[in-house]
C-alpha positions as CSV (number, residue, x, y, z in Angstrom):
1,X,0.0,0.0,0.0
2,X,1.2,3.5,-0.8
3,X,-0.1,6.9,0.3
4,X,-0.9,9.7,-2.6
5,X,-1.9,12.9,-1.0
6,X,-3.7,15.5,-2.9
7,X,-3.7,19.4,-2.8
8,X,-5.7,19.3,0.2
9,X,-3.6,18.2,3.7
10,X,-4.6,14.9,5.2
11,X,-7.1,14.1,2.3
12,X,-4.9,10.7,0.5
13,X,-5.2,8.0,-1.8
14,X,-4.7,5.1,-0.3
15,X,-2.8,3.4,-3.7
16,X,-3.2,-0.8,-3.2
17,X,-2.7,-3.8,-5.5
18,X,-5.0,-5.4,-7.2
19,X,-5.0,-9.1,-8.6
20,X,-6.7,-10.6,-10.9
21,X,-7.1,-13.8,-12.4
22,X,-9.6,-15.7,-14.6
23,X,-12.1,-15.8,-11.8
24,X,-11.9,-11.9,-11.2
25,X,-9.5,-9.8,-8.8
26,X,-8.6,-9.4,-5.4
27,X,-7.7,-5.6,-3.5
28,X,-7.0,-5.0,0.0
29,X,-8.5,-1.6,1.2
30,X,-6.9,-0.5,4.3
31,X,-3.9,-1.8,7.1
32,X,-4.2,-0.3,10.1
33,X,-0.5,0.1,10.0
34,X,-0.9,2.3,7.1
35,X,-3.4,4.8,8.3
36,X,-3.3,4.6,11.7
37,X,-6.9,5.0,12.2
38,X,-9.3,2.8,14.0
39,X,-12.1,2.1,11.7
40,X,-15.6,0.3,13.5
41,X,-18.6,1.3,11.2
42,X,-18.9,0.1,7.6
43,X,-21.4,0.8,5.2
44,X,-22.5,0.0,1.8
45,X,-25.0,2.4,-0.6
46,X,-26.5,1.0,-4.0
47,X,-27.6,3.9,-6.2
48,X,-28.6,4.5,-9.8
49,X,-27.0,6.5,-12.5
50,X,-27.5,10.3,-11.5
51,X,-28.1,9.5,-7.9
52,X,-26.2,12.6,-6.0
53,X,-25.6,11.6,-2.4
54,X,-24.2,14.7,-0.3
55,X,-23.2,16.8,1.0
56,X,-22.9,15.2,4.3
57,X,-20.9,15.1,7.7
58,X,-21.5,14.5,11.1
59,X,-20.7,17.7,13.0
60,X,-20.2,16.6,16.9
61,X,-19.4,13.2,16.1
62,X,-17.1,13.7,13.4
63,X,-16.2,10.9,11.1
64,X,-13.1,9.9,9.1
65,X,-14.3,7.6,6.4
66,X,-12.2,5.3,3.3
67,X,-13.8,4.7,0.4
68,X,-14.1,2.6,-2.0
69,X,-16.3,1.6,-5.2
70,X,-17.3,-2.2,-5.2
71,X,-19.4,-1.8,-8.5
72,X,-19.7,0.8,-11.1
73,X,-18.2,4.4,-11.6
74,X,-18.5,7.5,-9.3
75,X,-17.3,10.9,-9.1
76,X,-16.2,11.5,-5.1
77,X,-16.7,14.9,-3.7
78,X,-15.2,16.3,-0.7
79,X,-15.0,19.9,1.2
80,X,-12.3,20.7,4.0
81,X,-14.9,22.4,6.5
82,X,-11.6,22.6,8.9
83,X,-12.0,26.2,10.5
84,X,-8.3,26.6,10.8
85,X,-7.3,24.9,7.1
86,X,-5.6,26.9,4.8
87,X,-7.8,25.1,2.2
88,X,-11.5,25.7,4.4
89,X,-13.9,25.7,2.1
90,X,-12.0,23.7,-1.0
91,X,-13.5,20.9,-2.8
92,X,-11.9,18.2,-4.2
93,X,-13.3,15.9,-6.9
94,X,-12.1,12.6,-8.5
95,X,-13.8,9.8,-10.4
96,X,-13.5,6.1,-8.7
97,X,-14.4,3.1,-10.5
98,X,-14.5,-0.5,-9.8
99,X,-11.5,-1.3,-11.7
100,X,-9.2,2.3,-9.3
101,X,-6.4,0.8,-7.4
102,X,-7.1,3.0,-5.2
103,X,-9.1,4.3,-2.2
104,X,-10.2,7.5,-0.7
105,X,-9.5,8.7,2.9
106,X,-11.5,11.6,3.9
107,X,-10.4,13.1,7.3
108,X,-12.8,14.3,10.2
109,X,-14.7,17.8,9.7
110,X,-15.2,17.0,5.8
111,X,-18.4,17.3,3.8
112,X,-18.6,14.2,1.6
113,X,-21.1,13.2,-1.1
114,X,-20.5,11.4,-4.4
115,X,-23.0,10.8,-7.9
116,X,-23.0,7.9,-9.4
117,X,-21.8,7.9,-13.3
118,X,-22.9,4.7,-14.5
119,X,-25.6,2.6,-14.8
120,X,-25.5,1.6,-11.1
121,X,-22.6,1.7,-8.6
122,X,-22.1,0.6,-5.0
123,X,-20.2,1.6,-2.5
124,X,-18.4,0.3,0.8
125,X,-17.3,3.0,3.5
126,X,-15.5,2.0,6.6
127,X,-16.0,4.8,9.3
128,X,-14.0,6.0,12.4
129,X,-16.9,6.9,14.2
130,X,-20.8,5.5,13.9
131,X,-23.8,7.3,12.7
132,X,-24.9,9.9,14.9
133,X,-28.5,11.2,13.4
134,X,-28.5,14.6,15.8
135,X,-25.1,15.4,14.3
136,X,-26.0,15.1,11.1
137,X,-25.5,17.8,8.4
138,X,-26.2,18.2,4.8
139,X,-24.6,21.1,3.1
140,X,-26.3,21.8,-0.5
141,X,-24.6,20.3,-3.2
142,X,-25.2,22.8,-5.8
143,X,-23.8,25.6,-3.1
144,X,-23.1,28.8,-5.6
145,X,-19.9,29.6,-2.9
146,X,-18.5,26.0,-3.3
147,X,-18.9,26.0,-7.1
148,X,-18.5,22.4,-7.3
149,X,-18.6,21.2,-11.0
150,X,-20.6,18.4,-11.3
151,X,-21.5,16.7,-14.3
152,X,-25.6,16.7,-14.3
153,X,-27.7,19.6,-13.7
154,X,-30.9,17.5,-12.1
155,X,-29.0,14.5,-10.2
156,X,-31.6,12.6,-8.5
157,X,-31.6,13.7,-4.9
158,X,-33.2,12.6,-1.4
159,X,-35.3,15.1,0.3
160,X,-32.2,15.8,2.5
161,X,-30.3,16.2,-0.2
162,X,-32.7,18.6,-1.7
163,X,-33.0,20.5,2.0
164,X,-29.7,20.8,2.5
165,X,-28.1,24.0,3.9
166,X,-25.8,27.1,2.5
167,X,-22.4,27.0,2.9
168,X,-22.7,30.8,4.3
169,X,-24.9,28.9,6.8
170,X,-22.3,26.3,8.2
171,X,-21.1,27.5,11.8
């Protein structure tokens, strides 16, 4: 396993093998040795092509999360909401597929949501910390501040998704 880090500090790639055969492949996702994080929740989502999940973070329960695409295409987004960060406010996109050798690790205090570029796509996150619904936030994903470029101009949304909040309004 290698680390890759991006533009914004603590945000990485987590760079693995991947083997394949005739039967398929085979990819590790995480050592503890590597990150040095103690991951205890995992989840999966399943969503169809256009689905836009995010922008979400836990707020008082903060969560660093590693993810990974079991099936299908996405395009990851993520926004440092670290008061103190030189990059507060940043986003940072890239497209993860089924076939990446590599995972991302989103640190504590970011905004996190992803759309799904292909027919259907799944998704496996392990989690530092467990779902906290009272510390739950969802920050608009088409926020005019953040200026995110996604691909699709009417993603299909939850009503969360849809209720979400202004950046400007994030304390």
């Amino acid at each position: 396993m290698q680390i890759i880090k991006t533009k914004i500090k603590d945000l990485v790639l987590v760079k693995t093998s991947i083997y394949k055969d005739k039967r398929g492949f085979f990819k590790e996702v995480e050592k503890k040795r590597v990150l040095k994080k103690k991951f205890i929740f995992d989840c999966f989502s399943y969503s169809k092509k256009n689905t836009l999940r995010g922008m979400h973070l836990q707020t008082r329960k903060s969560q660093a999360k590693i993810i990974s695409v079991v099936q299908g295409k996405i395009l990851d987004v993520v926004v440092d909401l670290r008061k103190n960060s030189k990059t507060y406010g940043k986003y940072f996109s890239i497209e993860i597929s089924q076939n990446s050798n590599f995972s991302l690790f989103i640190p504590e205090k970011f905004a996190h949501g992803f759309l799904c570029l292909t027919k259907e796509c799944a998704v496996y996150y392990k989690c530092t910390n467990y779902r906290d619904k009272n510390s739950e936030t969802t920050i608009k994903w088409n926020d005019k501040k953040l200026n995110i470029n996604w691909p699709v101009k009417k993603p299909i949304l939850s009503k969360k998704d849809k209720n979400g909040i202004n950046f400007e309004d994030f304390k």
